[in-house]
Phi, psi and omega in degrees: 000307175298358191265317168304295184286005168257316166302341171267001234001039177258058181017148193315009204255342156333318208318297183320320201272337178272003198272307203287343189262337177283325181300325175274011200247357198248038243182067189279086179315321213270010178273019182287317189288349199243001201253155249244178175291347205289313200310328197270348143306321182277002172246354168282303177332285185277353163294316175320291204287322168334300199315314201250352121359283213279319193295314184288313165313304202271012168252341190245341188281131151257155161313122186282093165207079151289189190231028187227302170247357150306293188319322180302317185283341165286319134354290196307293184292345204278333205254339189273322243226311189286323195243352161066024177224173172274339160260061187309155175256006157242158233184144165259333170213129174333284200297345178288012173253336184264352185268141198295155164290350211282317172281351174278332162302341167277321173320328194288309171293000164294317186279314184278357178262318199239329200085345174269151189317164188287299183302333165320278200283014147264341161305324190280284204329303176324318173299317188318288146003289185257020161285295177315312168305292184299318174309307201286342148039214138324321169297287170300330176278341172311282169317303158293313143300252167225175164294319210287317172315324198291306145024247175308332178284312181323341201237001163287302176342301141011287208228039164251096218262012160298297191327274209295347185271309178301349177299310174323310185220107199284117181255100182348268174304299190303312215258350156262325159339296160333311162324321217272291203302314171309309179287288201325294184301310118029280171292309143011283211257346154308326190270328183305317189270340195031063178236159181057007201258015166340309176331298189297132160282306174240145203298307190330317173312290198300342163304318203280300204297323192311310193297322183308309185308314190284328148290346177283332177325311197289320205286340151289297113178175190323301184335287178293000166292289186332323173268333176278324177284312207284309168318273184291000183266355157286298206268338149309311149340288196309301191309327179293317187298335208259006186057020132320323202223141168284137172288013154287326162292328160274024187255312177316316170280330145298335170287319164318301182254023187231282168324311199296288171330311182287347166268334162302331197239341175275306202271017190247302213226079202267012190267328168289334176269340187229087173308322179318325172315340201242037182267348207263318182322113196275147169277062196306335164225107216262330176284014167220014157276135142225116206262359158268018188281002188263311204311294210300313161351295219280337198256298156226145185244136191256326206288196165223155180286131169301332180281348163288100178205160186349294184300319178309331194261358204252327190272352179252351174252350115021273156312267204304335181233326210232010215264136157077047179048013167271088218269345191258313174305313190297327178314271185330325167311320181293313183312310200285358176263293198278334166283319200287314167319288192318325197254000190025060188250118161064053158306319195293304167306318189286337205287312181332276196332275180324319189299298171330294187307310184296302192311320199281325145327328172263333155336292199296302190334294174325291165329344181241018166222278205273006184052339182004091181332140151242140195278136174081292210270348198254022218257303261222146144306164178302323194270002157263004179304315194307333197277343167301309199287306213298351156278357206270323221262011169243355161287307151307295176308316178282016178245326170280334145294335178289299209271014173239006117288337166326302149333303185264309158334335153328311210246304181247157178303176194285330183275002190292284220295308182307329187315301208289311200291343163301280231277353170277315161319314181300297158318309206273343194233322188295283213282011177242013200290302189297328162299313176314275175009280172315314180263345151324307186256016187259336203304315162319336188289337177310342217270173200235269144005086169246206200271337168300323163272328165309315180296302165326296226270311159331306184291336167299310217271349201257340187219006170228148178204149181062003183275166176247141177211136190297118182223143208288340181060281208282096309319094195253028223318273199016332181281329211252020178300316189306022169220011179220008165203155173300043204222153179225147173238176212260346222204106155239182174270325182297327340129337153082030173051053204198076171271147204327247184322354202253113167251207191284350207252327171282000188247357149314320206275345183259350182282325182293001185239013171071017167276136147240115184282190168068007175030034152313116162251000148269254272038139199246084179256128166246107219280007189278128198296144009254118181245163192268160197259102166327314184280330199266013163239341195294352165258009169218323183246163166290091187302139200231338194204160160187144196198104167066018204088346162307151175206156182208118182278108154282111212271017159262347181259157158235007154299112187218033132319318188265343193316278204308309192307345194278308193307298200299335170317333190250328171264033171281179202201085197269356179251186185243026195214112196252076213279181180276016193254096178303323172301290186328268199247034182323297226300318171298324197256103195250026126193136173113340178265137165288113180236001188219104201191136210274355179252357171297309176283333166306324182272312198295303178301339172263005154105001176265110174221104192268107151295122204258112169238093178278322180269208191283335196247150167224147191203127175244144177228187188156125187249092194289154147276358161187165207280141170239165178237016192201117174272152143222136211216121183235145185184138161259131158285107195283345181305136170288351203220129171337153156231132195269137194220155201231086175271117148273152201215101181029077186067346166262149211251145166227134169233150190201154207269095177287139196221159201289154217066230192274129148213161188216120191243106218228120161242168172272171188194161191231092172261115177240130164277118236111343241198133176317074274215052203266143187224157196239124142280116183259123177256150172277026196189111158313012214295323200173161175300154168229121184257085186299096157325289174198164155218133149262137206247131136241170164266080190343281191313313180298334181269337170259001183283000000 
């Protein structure tokens, strides 16, 4: 619909009234009122298991705000939402006009229904996402299988630890895209089957409705097309060989559910397939443009991911199988093979299904040996090869638990098999709770935007408005001011962290030479690595703010009198202990350390609380309450080979040799209280991390009298 009304031009706000009026005209109460006890059981089941899905997201998800692919799609809704069309006649990059819509039009109608900010209604959408998984499900494994498959996949979910790998860096459109590839596939094999379709009077709707569904898969995105064409065009195969199906008859339903969609989807979203079409569309960052990447994308991909590679692949199936002790799923995985052959149960589905998995298997192989182009399938890195498998794989598990009670129902009495289905549950869900648990909520550290930027970004917008502001971009919150104040930053991921020559690190560099390019009028620094150098503005601007490791520059003043008064209140340092826990004493490592990062909040859940000093330079400050003469500074070196290392303590150099594992260094120091304190780490090599325990302040003299 939003694709139509941007092609009639009549902007977008019809969206609401017409989203809300299909929803009530299609939105039958009574047959709910009709539905026998068994349905209703089975549907308290799965609202339960929805329920505690949904419960469990929203105690842990934060606003999807990373600096690499969130950012692009709020850009996106953000230019859709500014020009009310789906077709902007401006642009920030080329592909935020070619990359399909379908999720960004639910943000949008998210937004245009409630008024609230974007990172907000992608936050509601997100929760959505994974309702929408479980409902879609429960759908396919219902339909292809059974209730008890559909069931048990809803409540794999859970515990499926692909699902948490992708959480790390949350890919919008694929993870409402599962829903879509799931209901197709659903739908697919109901119209294929005429099963359960008696109701309809006339078959065409549901035909008609199948076809839609299967473009909005596209219109969301290619990927779950792409796993839906292969998958039902196996199981179209299949039908011929077992003589179900005539090849005349399954080459109609491949044009019908495979072409179709796709013409459906060429002639709504005619910029992705002829980019030339869009020449007229101004370009804001043409030096971060490309306008022939949706073709080549799309038809064969030549390159390799610098991330494909053995080790890569050995750590995402991993994931997928055996990661947080879930050594009883995997079991159930082999189970989902090996009984149903025995039991001749659903060959023909699962033969899709697997057949799907294997083909994607011989894909990554390829990618790791001869790279061979493949055309439509060759599009995706390894590790998005993986998100084709990741809906699949709780459905494989609930199907090697269904038939492997089955088995044991066979055998033992009825109260053996409740014994066996605790103890199946208990592997299955119990012992990995806690591993889950943990990276669920470390995978959330990624998002950059905490309540601390929140506080910030309110104080931007309560006193600036329309101004430009200097920002370090890459895992940046910064990036996300333009969505939470009337304010633009110089520096984004569409933009590739890039005005033409100038990215953050040269116009650091020209600010130390008393050049300001760019005509900024804040700076923004979130002190999280790799960041722009606080102190090199903090001796030149006027600091206006500082908050938790957050700085806010006015970089048109150089009046930096009060700068310390702003400054030492938040960094005073009333102990003798600067520990390594960045939640704790974030507020001293003000550059070069990694702190809002998913293995930082990983080690912190496991009681290892580390300052991640990722980059070559470290820089701690701190206004003590009182003086001390002697540091003792403990930290592991993840570097395989000694690093010659350079601690400066307020400009005197100690140099000392970090050597790999554990060290501990006790140097003297003329620490004054009262007074701005800075201690430098220098490494002569990026070689590896240093993982900061403590530093500790003593008084030599008070300790040896």
């Amino acid at each position: 619909m939003a694709y139509i009304l941007s092609i009639l031009g009549t902007g977008l706000s019809p969206l609401i009234h017409v989203m809300l009026i299909i929803t009530a005209l299609t939105f039958d109460f009574h047959k709910y009122a009709k539905i026998s006890k068994d349905e209703a059981l089975t549907l308290g089941k799965l609202m339960l298991i929805v329920g505690l899905i949904a419960i469990i997201k929203v105690l842990i998800l934060k606003m999807p705000t990373d600096t690499v692919d969130s950012v692009f799609h709020a850009y996106k809704v953000q230019y859709i939402l500014k020009y009310q069309s789906l077709f902007p006649p401006k642009v920030p990059v080329f592909n935020v006009l070619s990359y399909p819509a379908g999720y960004h039009t639910i943000v949008t109608w998210v937004v245009l229904l409630s008024g609230d900010l974007i990172p907000h209604a992608m936050l509601v959408v997100r929760v959505w996402s994974w309702i929408l998984i479980a409902l879609g499900t429960y759908l396919f494994a219902s339909v292809w299988f059974d209730g008890k498959v559909g069931i048990y996949s809803a409540m794999v979910i859970l515990v499926a630890n692909i699902y948490n790998y992708y959480l790390i860096i949350y890919i919008h459109p694929n993870f409402l895209g599962f829903y879509f590839f799931m209901a197709t596939l659903a739908m697919f094999y109901l119209v294929l089957n005429k099963k359960d379709t008696s109701h309809y009077s006339d078959w065409t709707i549901i035909t008609i409705f199948f076809i839609l569904i299967a473009a909005g898969t596209l219109f969301v995105h290619p990927y779950e097309f792409q796993a839906y064409v292969f998958i039902a065009a196996v199981y179209l195969l299949i039908s011929i060989y077992y003589k179900e199906l005539t090849l005349k008859h399954a080459i109609l339903n491949g044009l019908l559910y495979f072409v179709l969609p796709l013409a459906i989807y060429a002639v709504l979203n005619p910029y992705f397939w002829w980019p030339e079409l869009a020449s007229k569309v101004a370009i804001e960052y043409p030096w971060a443009s490309y306008i022939e990447v949706a073709v080549n994308n799309l038809a064969v991909f030549t390159g390799r991911n610098i991330m494909d590679t053995w080790d890569r692949f050995k750590f995402m199936v991993n994931w997928a199988t055996l990661r947080n002790y879930s050594y009883f799923a995997s079991l159930l995985l082999v189970a989902s093979v090996g009984i149903p052959l025995s039991k001749k149960y659903k060959l023909k589905e699962l033969a899709s299904l697997w057949g799907f998995v294997l083909f994607v298997l011989l894909l990554i192989l390829n990618r790791l040996t001869y790279n061979i182009p493949i055309p439509f399938y060759g599009t995706a890195a390894m590790e998005r090869m993986f998100l084709w498998l990741t809906p699949l794989f709780p459905v494989f598990i609930a199907v090697g638990l269904r038939t492997l009670l089955d088995t044991f129902n066979e055998v033992v009495g009825s109260k053996k098999l409740k014994a066996i289905k605790l103890i199946f549950l208990v592997f299955l869900f119990i012992v990995p709770a806690q591993g889950i648990a943990y990276d669920m909520i470390s995978n959330e550290a990624n998002y950059y935007v905490n309540a601390h930027n929140l506080e910030d970004f309110e104080w931007i917008n309560e006193r600036f408005s329309g101004i430009t502001v200097l920002n370090s971009c890459d895992a940046d919150s910064g990036q996300w001011i333009p969505f939470f104040t009337s304010n633009t930053v110089l520096f984004s991921y569409v933009n590739y962290c890039r005005v033409y020559n100038y990215t953050p690190k040269a116009v650091e560099a020209l600010i130390q030479e008393g050049i300001v390019p760019l005509n900024a009028t804040l700076a923004y620094i979130d002190t999280n690595y790799p960041s722009l150098n606080p102190l090199i503005f903090y001796t030149r601007f006027k600091l206006l703010r500082y908050n938790n490791g957050n700085w806010i520059f006015d970089i048109t003043s150089k009046n930096i009198s009060e700068n310390y008064d702003i400054l030492k209140s938040q960094i005073m340092l009333c102990k003798n202990t600067i520990s390594g826990d960045t939640y704790e004493d974030g507020r001293y490592y003000v550059y070069g350390f990694m702190k809002k990062y998913v293995m930082v909040e990983y080690f912190h859940l496991h009681g290892l609380n580390y300052a991640w000093l990722s980059g070559q330079n470290g820089t701690i400050i701190f206004v003590p309450c009182k003086n001390y003469n002697r540091i003792a500074i403990s930290f592991i070196s993840l570097s395989p080979d000694p690093i010659n290392t350079t601690i400066l303590i307020n400009g005197v150099s100690h140099t000392i040799i970090a050597n790999p594992g554990d060290n501990i260094y006790e140097l003297p120091a003329e620490i004054q209280s009262g007074t701005l304190n800075i201690i430098e780490i220098k490494k002569e090599r990026n070689g590896g991390l240093f993982l900061i325990k403590s530093i500790e302040f003593s008084d030599y003299n008070w300790r040896m009298g």
